[in-house]
C-alpha positions in Angstrom: 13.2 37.6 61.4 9.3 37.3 61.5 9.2 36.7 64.6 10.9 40.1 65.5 8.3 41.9 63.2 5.5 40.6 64.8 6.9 41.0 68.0 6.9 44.8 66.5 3.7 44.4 64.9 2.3 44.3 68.1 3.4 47.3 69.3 3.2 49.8 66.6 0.6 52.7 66.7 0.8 52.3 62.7 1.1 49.7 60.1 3.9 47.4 60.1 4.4 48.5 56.0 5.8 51.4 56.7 8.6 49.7 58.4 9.2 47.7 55.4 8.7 51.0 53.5 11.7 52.8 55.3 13.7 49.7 55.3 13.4 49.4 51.3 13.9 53.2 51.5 17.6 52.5 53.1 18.2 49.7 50.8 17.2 52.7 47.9 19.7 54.8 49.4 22.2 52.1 49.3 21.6 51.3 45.9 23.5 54.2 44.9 27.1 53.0 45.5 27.6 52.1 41.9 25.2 54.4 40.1 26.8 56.7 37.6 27.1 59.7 39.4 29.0 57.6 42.7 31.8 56.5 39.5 31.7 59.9 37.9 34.0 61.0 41.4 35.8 58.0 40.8 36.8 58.3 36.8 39.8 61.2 36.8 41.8 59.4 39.7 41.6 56.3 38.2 42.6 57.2 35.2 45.7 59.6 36.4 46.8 56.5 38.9 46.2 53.4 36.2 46.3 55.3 32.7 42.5 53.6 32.0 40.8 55.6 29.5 37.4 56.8 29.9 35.9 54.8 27.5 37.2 51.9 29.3 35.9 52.4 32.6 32.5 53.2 31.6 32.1 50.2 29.5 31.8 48.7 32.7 28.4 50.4 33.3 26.5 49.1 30.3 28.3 45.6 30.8 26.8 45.6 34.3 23.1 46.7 33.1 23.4 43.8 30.1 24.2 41.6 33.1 21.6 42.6 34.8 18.9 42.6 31.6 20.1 39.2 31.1 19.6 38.1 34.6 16.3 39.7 36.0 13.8 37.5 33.9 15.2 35.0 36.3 15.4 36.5 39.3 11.9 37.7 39.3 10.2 34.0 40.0 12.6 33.8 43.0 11.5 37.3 44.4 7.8 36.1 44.3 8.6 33.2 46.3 11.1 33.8 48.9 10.6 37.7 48.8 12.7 41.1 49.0 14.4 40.2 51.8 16.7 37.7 50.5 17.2 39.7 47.2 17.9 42.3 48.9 20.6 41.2 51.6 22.4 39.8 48.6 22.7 42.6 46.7 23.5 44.7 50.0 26.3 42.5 50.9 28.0 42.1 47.7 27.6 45.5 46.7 29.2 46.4 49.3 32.2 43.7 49.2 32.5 44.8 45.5 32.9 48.2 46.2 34.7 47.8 49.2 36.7 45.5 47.1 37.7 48.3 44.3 39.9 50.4 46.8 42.5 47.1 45.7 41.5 47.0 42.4 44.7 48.0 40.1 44.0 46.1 36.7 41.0 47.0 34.5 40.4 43.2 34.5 39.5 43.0 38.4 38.2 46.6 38.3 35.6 44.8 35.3 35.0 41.8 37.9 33.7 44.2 40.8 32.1 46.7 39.3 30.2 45.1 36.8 28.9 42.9 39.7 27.8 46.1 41.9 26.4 47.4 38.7 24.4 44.1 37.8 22.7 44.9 41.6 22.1 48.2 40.7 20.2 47.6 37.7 18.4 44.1 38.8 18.3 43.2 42.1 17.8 46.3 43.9 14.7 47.3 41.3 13.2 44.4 41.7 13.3 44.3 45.8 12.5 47.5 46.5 9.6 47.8 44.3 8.1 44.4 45.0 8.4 45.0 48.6 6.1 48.0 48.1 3.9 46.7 45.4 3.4 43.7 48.2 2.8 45.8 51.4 1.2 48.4 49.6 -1.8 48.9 47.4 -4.5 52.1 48.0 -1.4 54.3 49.2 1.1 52.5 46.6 1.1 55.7 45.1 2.6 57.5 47.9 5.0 55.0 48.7 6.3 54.5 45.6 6.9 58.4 45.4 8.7 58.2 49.1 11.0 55.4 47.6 11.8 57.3 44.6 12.8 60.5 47.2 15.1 57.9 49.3 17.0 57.1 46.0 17.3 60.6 44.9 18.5 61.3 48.4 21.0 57.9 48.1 22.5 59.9 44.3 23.4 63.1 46.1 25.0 61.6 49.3 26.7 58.9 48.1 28.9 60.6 45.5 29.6 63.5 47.8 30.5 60.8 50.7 33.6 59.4 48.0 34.5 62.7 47.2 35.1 64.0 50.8 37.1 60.6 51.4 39.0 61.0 48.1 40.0 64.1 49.6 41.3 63.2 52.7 42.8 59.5 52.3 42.9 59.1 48.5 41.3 56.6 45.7 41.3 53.5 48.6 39.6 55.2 51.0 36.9 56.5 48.9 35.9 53.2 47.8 36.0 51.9 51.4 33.5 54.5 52.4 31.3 54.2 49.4 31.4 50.5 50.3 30.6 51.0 54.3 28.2 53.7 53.7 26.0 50.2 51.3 27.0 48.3 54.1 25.3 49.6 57.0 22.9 52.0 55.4 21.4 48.9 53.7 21.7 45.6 55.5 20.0 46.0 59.4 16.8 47.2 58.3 16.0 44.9 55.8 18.0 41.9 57.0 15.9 42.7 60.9 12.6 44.4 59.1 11.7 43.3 55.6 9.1 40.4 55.5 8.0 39.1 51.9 4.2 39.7 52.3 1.8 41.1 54.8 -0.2 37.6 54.7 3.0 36.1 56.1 2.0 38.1 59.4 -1.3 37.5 59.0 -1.7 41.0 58.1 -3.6 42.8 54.7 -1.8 45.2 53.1 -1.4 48.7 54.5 -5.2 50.6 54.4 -5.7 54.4 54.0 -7.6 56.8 56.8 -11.0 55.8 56.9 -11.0 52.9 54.8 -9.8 50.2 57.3 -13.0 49.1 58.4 -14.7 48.9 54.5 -14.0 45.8 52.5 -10.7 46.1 50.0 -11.3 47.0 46.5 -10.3 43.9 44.6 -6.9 43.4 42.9 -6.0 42.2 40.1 -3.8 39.2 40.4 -2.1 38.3 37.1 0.4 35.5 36.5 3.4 36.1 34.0 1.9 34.3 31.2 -1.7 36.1 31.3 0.0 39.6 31.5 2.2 38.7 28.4 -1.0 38.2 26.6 -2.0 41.7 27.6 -2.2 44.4 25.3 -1.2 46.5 28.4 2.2 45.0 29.0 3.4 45.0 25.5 1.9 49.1 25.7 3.8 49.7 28.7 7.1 47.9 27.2 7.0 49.9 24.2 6.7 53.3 26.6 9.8 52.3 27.9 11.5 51.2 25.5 11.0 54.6 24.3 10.9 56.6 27.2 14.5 55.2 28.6 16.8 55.4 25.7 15.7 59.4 26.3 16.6 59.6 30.0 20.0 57.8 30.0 20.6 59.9 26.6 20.3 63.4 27.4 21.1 62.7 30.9 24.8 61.7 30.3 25.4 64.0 27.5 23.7 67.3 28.7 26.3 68.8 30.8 29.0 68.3 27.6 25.8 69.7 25.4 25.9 72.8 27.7 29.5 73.7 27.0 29.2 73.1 23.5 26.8 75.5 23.0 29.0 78.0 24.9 28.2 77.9 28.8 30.2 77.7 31.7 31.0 74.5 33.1 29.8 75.8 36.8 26.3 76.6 34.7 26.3 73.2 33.2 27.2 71.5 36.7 23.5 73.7 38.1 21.6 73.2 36.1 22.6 69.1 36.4 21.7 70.1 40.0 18.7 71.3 38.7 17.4 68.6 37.1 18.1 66.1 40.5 16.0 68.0 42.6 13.0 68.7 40.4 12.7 65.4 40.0 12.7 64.4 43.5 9.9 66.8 43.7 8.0 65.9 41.3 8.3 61.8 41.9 7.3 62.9 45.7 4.5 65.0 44.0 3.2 62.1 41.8 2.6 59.9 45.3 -0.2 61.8 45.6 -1.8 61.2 42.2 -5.9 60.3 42.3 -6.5 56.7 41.9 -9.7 57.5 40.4 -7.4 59.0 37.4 -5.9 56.3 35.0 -1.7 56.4 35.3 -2.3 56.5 31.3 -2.3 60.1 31.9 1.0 60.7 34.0 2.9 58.3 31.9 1.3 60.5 28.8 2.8 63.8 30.7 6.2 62.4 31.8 6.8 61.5 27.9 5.8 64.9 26.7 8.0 66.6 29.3 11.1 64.1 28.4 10.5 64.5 24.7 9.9 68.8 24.8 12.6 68.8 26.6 15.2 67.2 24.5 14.0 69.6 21.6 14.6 72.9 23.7 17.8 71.6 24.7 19.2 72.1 20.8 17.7 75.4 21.1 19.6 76.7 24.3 21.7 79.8 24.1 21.6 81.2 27.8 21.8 80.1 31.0 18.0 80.7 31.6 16.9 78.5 28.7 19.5 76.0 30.4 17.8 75.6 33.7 14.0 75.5 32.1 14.8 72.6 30.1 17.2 70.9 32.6 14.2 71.6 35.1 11.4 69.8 32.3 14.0 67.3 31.6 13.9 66.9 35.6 9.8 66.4 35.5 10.3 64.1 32.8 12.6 61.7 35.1 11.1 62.2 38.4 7.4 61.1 36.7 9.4 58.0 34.9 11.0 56.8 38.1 7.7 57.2 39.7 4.9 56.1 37.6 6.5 53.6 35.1 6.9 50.9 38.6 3.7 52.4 40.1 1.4 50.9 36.7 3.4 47.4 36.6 2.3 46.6 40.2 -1.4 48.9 39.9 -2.0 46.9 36.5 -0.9 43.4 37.2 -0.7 43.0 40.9 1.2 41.2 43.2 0.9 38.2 42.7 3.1 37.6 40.1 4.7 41.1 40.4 8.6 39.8 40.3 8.0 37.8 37.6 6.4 40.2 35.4 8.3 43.0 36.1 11.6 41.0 35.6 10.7 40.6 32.0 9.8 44.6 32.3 12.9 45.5 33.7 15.1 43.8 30.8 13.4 45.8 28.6 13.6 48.9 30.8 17.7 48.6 31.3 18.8 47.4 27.6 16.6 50.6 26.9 18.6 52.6 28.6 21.9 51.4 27.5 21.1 52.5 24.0 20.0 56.0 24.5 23.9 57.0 25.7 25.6 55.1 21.7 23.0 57.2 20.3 23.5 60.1 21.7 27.3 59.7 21.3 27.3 58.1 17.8 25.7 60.3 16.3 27.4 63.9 18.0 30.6 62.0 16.6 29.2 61.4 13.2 27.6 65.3 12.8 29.9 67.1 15.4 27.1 68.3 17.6 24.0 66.8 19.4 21.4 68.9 17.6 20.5 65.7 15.6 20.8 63.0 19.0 18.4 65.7 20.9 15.8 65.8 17.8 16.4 61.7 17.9 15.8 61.4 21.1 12.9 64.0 21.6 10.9 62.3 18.6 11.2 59.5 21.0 9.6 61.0 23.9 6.9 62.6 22.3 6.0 58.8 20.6 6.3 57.7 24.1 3.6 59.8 25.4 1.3 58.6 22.2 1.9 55.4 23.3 1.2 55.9 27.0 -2.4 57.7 26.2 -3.2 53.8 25.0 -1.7 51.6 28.0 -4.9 51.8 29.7 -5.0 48.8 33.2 -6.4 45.8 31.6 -9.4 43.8 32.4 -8.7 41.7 36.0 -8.2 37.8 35.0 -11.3 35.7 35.5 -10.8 33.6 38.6 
């Protein structure tokens, strides 16, 4: 399809990357068909129509991110050299069949098959094509489009969950997978199957400039390959940060709403201040686009683990519905900046070069991260009968985090 984006290239009275930018955002959007929230629609109608516990279906989740930690290591080198677009039309299109695919799935064994292969998309694939395709077209304004990115996904979690529920409601189990599975379909595949293009050089284009800058030569960019960044203090910094910052956003996030009623609120309360939380951080990842580049991304990764790691702790403290929504809504900053900024300082730190094939490696840290903050959370509410000692856990964690994060300052550039 390059021909059809120079063609377009041509024509446009602004930079061909913020095609590729909304394409990658619809493929963001897209993404969502097998995030938690989509199944969490999904989970008491298939287990009143098949008798599957809930244990057993979401064991299909953290078999799909192992997958997918497993497999991203790999699929970053391929991303550098054939680029997002492949990636992604592959993990649009099976998505998509696997979804579509789970409106006939009656054993747990098939139901295992197709949505551990969604899942695996979700937590590899999809990362690794929409961000590379930014952290490619984008580099003085990568700020802003990873924040615009991070809106369309945000956008994709409250759509998509609401689209299976209205066709639950109307034609049953079948049909809602059908839609969720449509809605990936062709919400995700034209625009980066006609639009996405692996690199601006490709066009013989430079990545995207800001206002007033296009005529002054580009700042340089560091351009590390996987073996020089793995010798950086910086990666291993950043990898620790998320191995600590993760296991605090999947673990609080799947148990806070069940932590809510425990401590005596309603379940509507518990369901807001969820609700809460989503739209904070949509506005504060949208916020964080705008972040100074003259200010090191030390510091917002510093303030997204302080916000995770407070909020945690106040969560063990809550016993109102106002204390509910100020931590849900901290919680909320905490996500929004980790969504945000954590991608952002890969690509700002290491460049492009290489940027699949060092953020692959990043990536299986990042998702067998977040697989273990959930077992914490519920091993240890089973073990002591509440979550006051998961929360402390967990906020201990995020406050390290932020420790961590004041150190994982950019490294030097590679000599040539």
């Amino acid at each position: 399809m390059r021909s059809l984006a120079l063609w377009l290239s041509g024509r446009l009275p602004f930079h061909y990357a913020w095609l590729v930018l909304a394409a990658v955002c619809c493929a963001g959007f897209a993404r969502q068909g097998p995030a938690v929230a989509t199944l969490s629609i999904f989970v008491e109608p298939m287990s009143s129509e098949f008798g599957w516990s809930r244990t057993a279906i979401s064991g299909a989740v953290s078999l799909g991110g192992v997958l997918a930690a497993l497999s991203s290591p790999f699929l970053g080198p391929v991303l550098d050299a054939r680029g997002a677009r492949a990636v992604l039309c592959f993990a649009v299109l099976t998505t998509a069949a696997a979804c579509a695919g789970l409106a006939f799935a009656s054993s747990l064994v098939v139901f295992y098959l197709l949505f551990c292969l969604a899942r695996t998309n979700f937590a590899g694939p999809f990362d690794l094509g929409v961000y590379s395709a930014v952290a490619n077209w984008f580099v003085e304004r990568r700020a802003l489009a990873v924040s615009l990115t991070t809106l369309a996904h945000m956008i994709g979690l409250a759509c998509l969950p609401l689209i299976a529920h209205l066709a639950i409601s109307t034609g049953g189990l079948e049909a809602g997978w059908l839609a969720v599975g449509a809605t990936v379909l062709l919400v995700g595949l034209p625009p980066v199957f006609l639009l996405v293009v692996r690199r601006p050089e490709d066009m013989g284009l430079v990545p995207e400039r800001a206002p007033g800058l296009a005529d002054k030569p580009a700042a340089p960019e560091p351009a590390f390959t996987r073996a020089q960044a793995l010798r950086q203090p910086a990666f291993w910094l950043l990898a620790l940060f998320t191995a600590l910052a993760y296991p605090v956003q999947a673990g609080v996030s799947l148990h806070q709403a069940p932590h809510l009623i425990e401590r005596g609120l309603e379940p509507g309360v518990a369901a807001t201040v969820v609700g809460t939380l989503s739209l904070v951080s949509a506005a504060v990842g949208f916020a964080l686009g705008f972040w100074p580049r003259r200010l090191s991304l030390s510091w917002a990764l510093a303030g997204t683990g302080l916000a995770l790691g407070l909020s945690a702790l106040m969560m063990r403290e809550i016993d109102s519905a106002w204390g509910a929504y100020v931590s849900g809504a901290l919680f909320g900053a905490g996500v929004g900046g980790l969504i945000t900024v954590l991608p952002l300082a890969w690509a700002n730190y290491f460049g492009r070069a290489s940027f699949g094939a060092i953020r692959g490696i990043a990536l299986a840290i990042q998702v067998m991260s977040q697989a273990t903050g959930p077992m914490i959370s519920g091993l240890l509410r089973d073990s002591t009968g509440d979550y006051l000692l998961p929360f402390a856990c967990l906020g201990a964690a995020g406050l390290v985090a932020a420790l961590v994060a004041i150190f994982a300052r950019a490294p030097r550039p590679p000599a040539a």
